[in-house]
C-alpha positions as CSV (number, residue, x, y, z in Angstrom):
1,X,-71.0,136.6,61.7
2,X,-74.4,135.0,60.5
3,X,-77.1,136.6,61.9
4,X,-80.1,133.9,61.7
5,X,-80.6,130.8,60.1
6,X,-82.3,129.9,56.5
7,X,-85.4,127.8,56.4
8,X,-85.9,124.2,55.7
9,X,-86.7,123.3,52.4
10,X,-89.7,121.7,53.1
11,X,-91.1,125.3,54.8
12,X,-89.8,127.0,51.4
13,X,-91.5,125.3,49.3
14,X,-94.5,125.8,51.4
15,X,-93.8,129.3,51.0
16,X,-93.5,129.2,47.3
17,X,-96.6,128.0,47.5
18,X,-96.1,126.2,43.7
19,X,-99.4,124.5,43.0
20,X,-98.4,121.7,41.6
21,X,-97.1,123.8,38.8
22,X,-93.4,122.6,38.9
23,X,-92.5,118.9,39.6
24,X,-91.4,118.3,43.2
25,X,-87.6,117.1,42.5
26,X,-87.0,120.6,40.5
27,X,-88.6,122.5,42.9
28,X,-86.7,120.4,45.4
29,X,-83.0,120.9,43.9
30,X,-83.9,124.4,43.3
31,X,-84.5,125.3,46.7
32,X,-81.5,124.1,48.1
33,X,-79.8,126.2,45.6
34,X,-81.6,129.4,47.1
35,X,-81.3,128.2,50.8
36,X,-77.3,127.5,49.8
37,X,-77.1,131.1,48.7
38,X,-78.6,132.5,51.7
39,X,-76.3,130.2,54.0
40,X,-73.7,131.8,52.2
41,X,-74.6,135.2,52.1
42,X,-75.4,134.9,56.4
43,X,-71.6,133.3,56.4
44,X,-70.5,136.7,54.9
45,X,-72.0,138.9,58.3
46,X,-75.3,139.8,55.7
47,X,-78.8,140.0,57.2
48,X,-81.4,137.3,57.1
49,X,-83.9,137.7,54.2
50,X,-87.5,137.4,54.9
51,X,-88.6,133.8,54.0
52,X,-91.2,135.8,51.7
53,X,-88.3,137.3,49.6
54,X,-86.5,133.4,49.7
55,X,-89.5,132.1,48.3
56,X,-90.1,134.7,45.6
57,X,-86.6,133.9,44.6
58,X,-87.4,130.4,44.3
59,X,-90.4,130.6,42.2
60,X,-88.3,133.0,39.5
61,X,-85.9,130.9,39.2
62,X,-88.2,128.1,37.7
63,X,-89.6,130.1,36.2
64,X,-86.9,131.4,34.6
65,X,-85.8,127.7,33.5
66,X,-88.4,128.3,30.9
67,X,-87.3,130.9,29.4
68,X,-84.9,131.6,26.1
69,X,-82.3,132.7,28.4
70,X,-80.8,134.7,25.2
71,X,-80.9,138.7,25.8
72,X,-81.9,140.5,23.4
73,X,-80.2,143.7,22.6
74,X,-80.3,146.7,19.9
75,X,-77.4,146.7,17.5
76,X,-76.5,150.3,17.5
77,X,-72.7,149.3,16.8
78,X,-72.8,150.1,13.2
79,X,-71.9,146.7,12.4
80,X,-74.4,144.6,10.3
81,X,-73.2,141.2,10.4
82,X,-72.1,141.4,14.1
83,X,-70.7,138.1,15.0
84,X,-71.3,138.8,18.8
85,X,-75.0,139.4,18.4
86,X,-75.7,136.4,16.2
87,X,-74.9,138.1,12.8
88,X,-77.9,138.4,10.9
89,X,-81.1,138.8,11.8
90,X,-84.2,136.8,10.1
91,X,-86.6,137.8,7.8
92,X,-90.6,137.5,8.9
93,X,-91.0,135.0,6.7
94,X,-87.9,132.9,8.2
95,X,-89.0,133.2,11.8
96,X,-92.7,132.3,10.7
97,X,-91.5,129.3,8.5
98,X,-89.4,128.4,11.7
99,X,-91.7,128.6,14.4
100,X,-94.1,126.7,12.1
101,X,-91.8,123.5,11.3
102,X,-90.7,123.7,15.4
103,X,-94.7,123.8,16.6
104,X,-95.7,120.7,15.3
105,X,-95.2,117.5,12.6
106,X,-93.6,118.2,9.1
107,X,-93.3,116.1,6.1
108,X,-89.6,115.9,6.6
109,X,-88.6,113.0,5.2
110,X,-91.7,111.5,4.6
111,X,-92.8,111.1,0.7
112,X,-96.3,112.5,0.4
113,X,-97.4,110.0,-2.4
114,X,-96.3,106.6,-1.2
115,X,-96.4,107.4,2.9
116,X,-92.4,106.5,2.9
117,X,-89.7,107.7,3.9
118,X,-88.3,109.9,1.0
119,X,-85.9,112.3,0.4
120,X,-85.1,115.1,3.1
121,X,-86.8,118.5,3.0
122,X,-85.2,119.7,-0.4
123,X,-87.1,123.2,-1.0
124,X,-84.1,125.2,0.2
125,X,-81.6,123.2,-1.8
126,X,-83.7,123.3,-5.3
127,X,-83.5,127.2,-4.3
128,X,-79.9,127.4,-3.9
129,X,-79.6,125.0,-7.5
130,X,-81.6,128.1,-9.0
131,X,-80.0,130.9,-7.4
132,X,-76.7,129.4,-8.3
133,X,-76.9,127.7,-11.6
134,X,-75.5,124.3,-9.9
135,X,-76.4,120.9,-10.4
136,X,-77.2,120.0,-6.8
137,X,-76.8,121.5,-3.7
138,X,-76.2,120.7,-0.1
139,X,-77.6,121.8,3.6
140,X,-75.3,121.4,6.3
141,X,-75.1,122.8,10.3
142,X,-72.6,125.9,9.4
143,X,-70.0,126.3,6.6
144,X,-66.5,125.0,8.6
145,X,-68.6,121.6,8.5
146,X,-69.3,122.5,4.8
147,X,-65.8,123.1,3.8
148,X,-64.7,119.8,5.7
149,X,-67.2,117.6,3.9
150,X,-66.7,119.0,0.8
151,X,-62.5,118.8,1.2
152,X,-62.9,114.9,2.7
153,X,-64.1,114.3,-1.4
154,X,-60.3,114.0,-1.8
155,X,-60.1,110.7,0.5
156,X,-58.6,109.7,3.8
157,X,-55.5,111.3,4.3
158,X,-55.3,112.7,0.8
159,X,-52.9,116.0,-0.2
160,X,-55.2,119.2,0.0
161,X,-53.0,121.8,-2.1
162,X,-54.2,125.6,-0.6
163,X,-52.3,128.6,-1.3
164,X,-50.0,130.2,1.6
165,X,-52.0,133.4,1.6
166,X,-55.2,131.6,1.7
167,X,-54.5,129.9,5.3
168,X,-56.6,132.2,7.2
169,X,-58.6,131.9,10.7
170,X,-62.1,132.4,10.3
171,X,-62.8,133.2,13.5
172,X,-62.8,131.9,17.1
173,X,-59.4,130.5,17.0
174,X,-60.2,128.2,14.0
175,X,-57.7,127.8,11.2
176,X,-58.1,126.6,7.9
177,X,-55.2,123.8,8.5
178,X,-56.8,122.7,11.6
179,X,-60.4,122.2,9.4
180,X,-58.1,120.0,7.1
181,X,-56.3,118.0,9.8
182,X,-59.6,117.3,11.8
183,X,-61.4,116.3,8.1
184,X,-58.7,113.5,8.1
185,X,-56.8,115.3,5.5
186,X,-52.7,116.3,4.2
187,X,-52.0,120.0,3.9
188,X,-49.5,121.1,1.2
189,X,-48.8,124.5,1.0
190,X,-48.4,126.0,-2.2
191,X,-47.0,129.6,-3.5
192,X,-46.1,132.4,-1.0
193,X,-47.5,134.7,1.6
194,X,-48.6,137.6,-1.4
195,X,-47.7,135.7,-4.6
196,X,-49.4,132.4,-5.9
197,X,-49.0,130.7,-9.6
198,X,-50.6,128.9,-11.7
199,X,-47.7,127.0,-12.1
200,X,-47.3,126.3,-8.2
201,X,-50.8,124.4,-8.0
202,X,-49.4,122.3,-11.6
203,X,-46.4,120.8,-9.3
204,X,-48.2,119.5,-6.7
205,X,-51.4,118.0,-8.7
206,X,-48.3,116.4,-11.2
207,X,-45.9,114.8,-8.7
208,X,-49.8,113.3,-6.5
209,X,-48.5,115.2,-3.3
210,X,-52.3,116.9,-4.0
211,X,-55.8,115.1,-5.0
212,X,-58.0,118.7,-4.5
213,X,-57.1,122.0,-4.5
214,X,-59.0,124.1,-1.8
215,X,-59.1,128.2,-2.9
216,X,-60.1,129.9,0.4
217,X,-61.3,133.9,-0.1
218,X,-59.9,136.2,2.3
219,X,-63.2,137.7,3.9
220,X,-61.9,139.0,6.7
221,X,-58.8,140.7,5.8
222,X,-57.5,142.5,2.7
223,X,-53.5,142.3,0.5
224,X,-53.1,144.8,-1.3
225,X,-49.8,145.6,-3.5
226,X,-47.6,142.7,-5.1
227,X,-50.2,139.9,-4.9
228,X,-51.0,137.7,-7.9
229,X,-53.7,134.5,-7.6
230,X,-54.5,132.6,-10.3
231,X,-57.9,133.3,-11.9
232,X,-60.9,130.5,-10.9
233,X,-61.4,129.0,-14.4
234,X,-57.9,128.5,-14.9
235,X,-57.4,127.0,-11.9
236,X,-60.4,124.9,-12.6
237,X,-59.0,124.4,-16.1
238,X,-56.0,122.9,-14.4
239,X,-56.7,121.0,-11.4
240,X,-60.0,119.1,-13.6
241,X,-56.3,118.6,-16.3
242,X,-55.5,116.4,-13.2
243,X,-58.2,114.4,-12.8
244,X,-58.4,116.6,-9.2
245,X,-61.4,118.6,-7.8
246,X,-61.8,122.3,-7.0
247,X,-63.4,123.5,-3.6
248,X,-64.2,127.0,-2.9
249,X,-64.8,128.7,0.0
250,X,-66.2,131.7,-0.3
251,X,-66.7,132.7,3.5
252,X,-69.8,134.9,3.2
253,X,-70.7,134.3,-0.4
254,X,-73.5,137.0,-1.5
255,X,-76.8,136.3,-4.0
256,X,-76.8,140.1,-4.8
257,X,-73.9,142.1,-6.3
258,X,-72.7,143.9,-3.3
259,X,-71.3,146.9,-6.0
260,X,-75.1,148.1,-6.7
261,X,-74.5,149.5,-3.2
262,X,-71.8,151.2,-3.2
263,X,-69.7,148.7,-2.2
264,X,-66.4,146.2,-3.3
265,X,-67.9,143.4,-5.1
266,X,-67.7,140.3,-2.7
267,X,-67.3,136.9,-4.6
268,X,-71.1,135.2,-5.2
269,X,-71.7,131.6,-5.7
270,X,-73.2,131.9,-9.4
271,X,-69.6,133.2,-10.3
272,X,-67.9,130.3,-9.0
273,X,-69.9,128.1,-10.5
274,X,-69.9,129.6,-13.9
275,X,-65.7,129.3,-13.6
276,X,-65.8,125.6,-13.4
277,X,-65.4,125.0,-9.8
278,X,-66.8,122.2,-8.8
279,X,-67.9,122.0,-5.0
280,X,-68.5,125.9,-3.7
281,X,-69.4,126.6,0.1
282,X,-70.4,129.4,2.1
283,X,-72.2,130.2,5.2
284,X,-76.2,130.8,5.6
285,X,-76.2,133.5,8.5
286,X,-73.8,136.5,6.6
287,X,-74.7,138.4,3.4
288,X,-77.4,136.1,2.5
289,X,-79.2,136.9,5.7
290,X,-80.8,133.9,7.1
291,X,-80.2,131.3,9.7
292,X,-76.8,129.6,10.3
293,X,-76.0,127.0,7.5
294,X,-73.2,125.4,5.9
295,X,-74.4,125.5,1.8
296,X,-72.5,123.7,-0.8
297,X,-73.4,124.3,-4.4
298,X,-71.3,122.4,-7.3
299,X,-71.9,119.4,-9.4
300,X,-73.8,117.0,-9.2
301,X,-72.0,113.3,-8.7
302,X,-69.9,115.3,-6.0
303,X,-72.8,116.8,-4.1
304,X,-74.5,113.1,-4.7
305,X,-71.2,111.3,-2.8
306,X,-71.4,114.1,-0.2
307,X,-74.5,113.6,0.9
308,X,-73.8,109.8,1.2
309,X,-70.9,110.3,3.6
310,X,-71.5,109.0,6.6
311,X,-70.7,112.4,8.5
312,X,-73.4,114.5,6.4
313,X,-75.9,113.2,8.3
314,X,-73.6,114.8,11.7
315,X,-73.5,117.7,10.2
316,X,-77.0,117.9,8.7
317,X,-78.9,120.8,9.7
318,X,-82.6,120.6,12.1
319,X,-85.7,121.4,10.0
320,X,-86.4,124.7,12.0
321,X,-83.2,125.8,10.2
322,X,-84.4,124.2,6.9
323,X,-87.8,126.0,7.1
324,X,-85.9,129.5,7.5
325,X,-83.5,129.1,4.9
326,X,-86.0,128.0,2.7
327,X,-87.9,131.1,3.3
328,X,-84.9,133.3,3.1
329,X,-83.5,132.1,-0.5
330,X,-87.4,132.4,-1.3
331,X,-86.8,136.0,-1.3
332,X,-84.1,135.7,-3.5
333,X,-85.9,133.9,-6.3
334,X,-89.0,136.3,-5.9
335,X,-87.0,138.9,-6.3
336,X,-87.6,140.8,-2.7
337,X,-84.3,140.2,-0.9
338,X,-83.6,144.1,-0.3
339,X,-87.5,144.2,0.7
340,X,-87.7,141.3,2.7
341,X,-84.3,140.5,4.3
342,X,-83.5,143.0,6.7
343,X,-79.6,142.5,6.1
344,X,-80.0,143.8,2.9
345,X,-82.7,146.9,4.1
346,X,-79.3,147.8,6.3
347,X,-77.3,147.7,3.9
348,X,-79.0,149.5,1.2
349,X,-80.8,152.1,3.2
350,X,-80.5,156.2,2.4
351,X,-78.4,158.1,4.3
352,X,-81.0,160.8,4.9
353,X,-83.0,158.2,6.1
354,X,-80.6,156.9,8.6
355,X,-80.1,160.8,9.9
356,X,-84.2,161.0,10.1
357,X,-83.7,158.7,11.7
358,X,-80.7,159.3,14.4
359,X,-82.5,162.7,14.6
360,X,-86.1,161.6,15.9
361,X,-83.9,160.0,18.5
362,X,-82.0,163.3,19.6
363,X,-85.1,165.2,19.4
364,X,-86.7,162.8,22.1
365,X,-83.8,163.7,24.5
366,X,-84.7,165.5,27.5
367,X,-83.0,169.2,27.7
368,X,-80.6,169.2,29.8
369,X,-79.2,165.3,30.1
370,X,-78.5,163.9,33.2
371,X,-74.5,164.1,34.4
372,X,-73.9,166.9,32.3
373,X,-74.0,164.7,29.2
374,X,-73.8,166.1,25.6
375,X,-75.9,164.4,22.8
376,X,-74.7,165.5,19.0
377,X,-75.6,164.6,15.5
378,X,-72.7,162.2,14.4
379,X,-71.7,161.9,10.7
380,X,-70.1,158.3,10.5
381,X,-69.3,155.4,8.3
382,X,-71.2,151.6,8.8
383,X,-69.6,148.3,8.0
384,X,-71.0,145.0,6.9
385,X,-69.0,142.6,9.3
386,X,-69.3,139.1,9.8
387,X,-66.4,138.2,7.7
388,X,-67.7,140.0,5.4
389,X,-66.2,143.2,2.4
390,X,-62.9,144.0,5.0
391,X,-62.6,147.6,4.8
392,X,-65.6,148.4,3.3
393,X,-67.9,150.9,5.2
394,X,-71.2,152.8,4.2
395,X,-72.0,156.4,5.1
396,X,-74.3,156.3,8.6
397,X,-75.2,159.2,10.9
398,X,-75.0,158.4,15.0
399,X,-76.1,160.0,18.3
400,X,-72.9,160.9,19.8
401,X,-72.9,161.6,23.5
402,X,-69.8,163.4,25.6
403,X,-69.8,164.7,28.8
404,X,-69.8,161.4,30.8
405,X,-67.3,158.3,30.7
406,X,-68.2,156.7,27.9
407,X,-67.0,153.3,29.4
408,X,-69.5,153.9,32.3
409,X,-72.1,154.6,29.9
410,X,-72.1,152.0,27.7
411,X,-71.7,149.3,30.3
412,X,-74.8,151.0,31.8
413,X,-76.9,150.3,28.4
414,X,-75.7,147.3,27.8
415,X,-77.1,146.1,31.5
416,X,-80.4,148.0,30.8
417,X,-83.5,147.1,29.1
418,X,-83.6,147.0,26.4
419,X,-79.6,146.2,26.4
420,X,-77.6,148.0,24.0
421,X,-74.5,148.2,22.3
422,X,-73.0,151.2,21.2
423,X,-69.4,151.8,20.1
424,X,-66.6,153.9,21.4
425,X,-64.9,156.3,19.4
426,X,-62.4,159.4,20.4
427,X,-63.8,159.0,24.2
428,X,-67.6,159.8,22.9
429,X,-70.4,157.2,22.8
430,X,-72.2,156.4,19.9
431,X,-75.2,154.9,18.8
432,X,-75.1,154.2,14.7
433,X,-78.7,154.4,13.5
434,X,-77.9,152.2,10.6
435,X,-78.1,148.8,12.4
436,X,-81.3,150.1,14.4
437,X,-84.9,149.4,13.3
438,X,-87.3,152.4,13.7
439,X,-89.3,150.3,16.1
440,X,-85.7,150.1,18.3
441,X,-85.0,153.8,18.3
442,X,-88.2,154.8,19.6
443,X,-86.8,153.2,22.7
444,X,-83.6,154.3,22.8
445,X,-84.3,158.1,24.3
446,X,-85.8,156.6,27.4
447,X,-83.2,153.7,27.3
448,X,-80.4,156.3,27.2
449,X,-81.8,158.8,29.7
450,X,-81.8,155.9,32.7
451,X,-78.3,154.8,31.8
452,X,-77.2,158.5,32.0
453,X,-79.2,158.4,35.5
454,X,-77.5,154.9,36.4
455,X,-74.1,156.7,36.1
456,X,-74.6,159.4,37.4
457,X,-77.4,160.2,40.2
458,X,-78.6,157.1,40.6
459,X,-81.7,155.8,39.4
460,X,-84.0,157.6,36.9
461,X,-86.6,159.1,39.2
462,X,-89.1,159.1,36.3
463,X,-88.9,155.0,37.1
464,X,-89.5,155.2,40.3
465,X,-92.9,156.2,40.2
């Protein structure tokens, strides 16, 4: 049974005592939301609150309003690119470039000479023309939008021939025939599951069941064994025979050759372009480590008709986004992308300095840990992610703690502050040093010590004073 009665609204918001800081219909709406609540938890048999704690509540929760409302969390998964966690993280230079263009006026689309309108923000484009040795490129919100745009080149319910083995899901349910259907666009299947021809793609572009052929790269899975594709610039050769375009998607796409670093090469833009193709997308936010973005490289009277159709502009991306990318490819072009973006610093770091690394952190461990826990030196492997060199791993070293349910423990960090997110492995939680700035790990003893608390004894007493 209830045992009292919540306050008016009216004596809350006295309570609050606001100031005139918060407009009266949100403090208002917000109230009844926290004397709801209270009726509620009263219905349930709980004790009244004091109309102190009521109005505290009230006051955080506009205040909160205001707030990013993203958590922010240390990546000590051991995966780069995590998709979860917003894949990669910015550059200096992007989040300065960003939270400049978002603080105030911009010469967006405003031509500096004449004081009309002019062409949109282009800096990041006449990058991407440099860094790819195309003829124009293309900015849009993400690259599913890019490969729909570019694909629609084809017309209205035109034949978009894409190889069997190449009709993959990208990621969050989506499928590469669903991005052709919704683009208004015919799929025809060509080749097999493991095996496609030159010869398969000739049939289809001969008898007009196909106007563009769409090559997809597999970036998140691997065949292996009795495969066979055809080879870009003779597909190029072929489909341009036709009078047809060529559209590749290359998923991730990478600016540096990801072999220097010990690992499989992953297809890069320049490549495609040199083949022949003629329209090449890929994504903003993976290997190339900047915001999301849909980019589209290729040749020029295509990228010109693009950026005419009418759903461009839908898909165009904000200029906070512009700004960022612009600094990001930047990097490229100066010649400071391992320096700068902090992808590439993951990815090309020492080992020994990634054990330095998870060792500082073992070495700030309190003897003995809470619960009975074990902490260990881990040797483990790293991977890229985000769609991004399947099966491909670098060497890493992790803090490895046992002991304790490492369920129990993890969903302790990741509720803790900082939150983090380890990995599970053989019943032991670990915490990769690759994905963690130095910065982050000075945290994590402390950070780890409370969760082992949490889980165990209950709070870390160290806290409570």
């Amino acid at each position: 049974m209830a045992t009292g009665r919540p306050p008016s609204v009216a004596r809350l918001i006295r309570a609050a005592d606001l100031g005139g800081a918060y407009d009266h219909t949100a403090g208002v709406a917000v109230a009844r939301e926290v004397i709801a609540g209270e009726r509620a938890r009263l219905a349930r048999g709980s004790a009244t609150r004091p109309l102190e704690a009521l109005a505290a509540e009230l006051a955080d929760r506009l205040e909160g309003f205001a707030s990013a409302g993203l958590v922010p969390v240390v990546n000590a998964s051991g995966v780069i690119l995590h998709t979860n966690l917003g894949r990669a993280p910015w550059s200096t230079a992007a989040i300065r470039a960003a939270a400049e263009a978002a603080s105030g006026y911009s010469l967006l689309e405003l031509d500096r000479a004449t004081g009309r309108r002019g062409p949109r923000f282009r800096q990041a484009e006449d990058h991407l023309v440099a860094l790819t040795g195309a003829d124009d490129a293309l900015v849009v919100n993400n690259n599913a939008a890019a490969v729909a745009l570019a694909a629609g080149i084809a017309g209205r319910r035109a034949g978009v021939a894409v190889a069997r083995g190449e009709l993959v899901e990208i990621g969050g349910g989506v499928r590469i025939p669903e991005v052709i259907a919704r683009a208004g666009l015919r799929l025809v299947e060509v080749g097999t599951t493991n095996r496609t021809r030159l010869t398969d793609y000739q049939e289809v572009l001969a008898d007009g069941r196909a106007r563009l052929v769409l090559r997809v790269h597999a970036s998140n899975f691997r065949m292996e064994g009795f495969v066979e594709r055809p080879e870009a610039a003779e597909l190029a050769e072929l489909t341009h025979r036709h009078g047809a375009p060529l559209v590749d998607d290359l998923g991730s796409g990478a600016l540096l050759d990801t072999a220097r670093f010990g690992l499989a090469h992953e297809p890069m833009p320049r490549e495609s372009v040199a083949a022949g193709i003629d329209l090449v997308c890929f994504s903003g936010d993976k290997l190339l480590g900047g915001p999301q973005a849909g980019l589209i490289a290729g040749r020029r009277e295509l990228v010109a008709k693009l950026r005419r159709d009418p759903l461009a502009r839908a898909m165009r991306a904000d200029k906070a986004t512009l700004a960022a990318l612009a600094a990001t490819l930047g990097a490229y072009r100066a010649g400071r992308a391992v320096e700068e973006l902090p992808v590439w610093r993951m990815i090309a770091e020492s080992e020994v300095s990634v054990r330095a690394r998870a060792e500082a952190v073992l070495a700030g461990l309190p003897e003995p840990l809470p619960g009975g826990a074990v902490a260990r030196l881990a040797e483990t492997r790293a991977t890229v992610g985000g769609g991004s060199l399947p099966g491909e791993t670098l060497p890493s070293w992790a803090v490895a703690l046992r002991g304790v349910s490492a369920e129990r423990l993890a969903t302790a960090l990741r509720a803790g502050e900082p939150a983090i997110l380890g990995r599970i492995e053989r019943d032991a939680l670990l915490l990769d040093l690759r994905t963690v700035t130095d910065e982050e790990a000075a945290a994590l003893p402390d950070a780890l010590t409370a969760a082992l608390w949490e889980i165990g004894t209950g709070p870390d007493p160290r806290r409570r004073r």
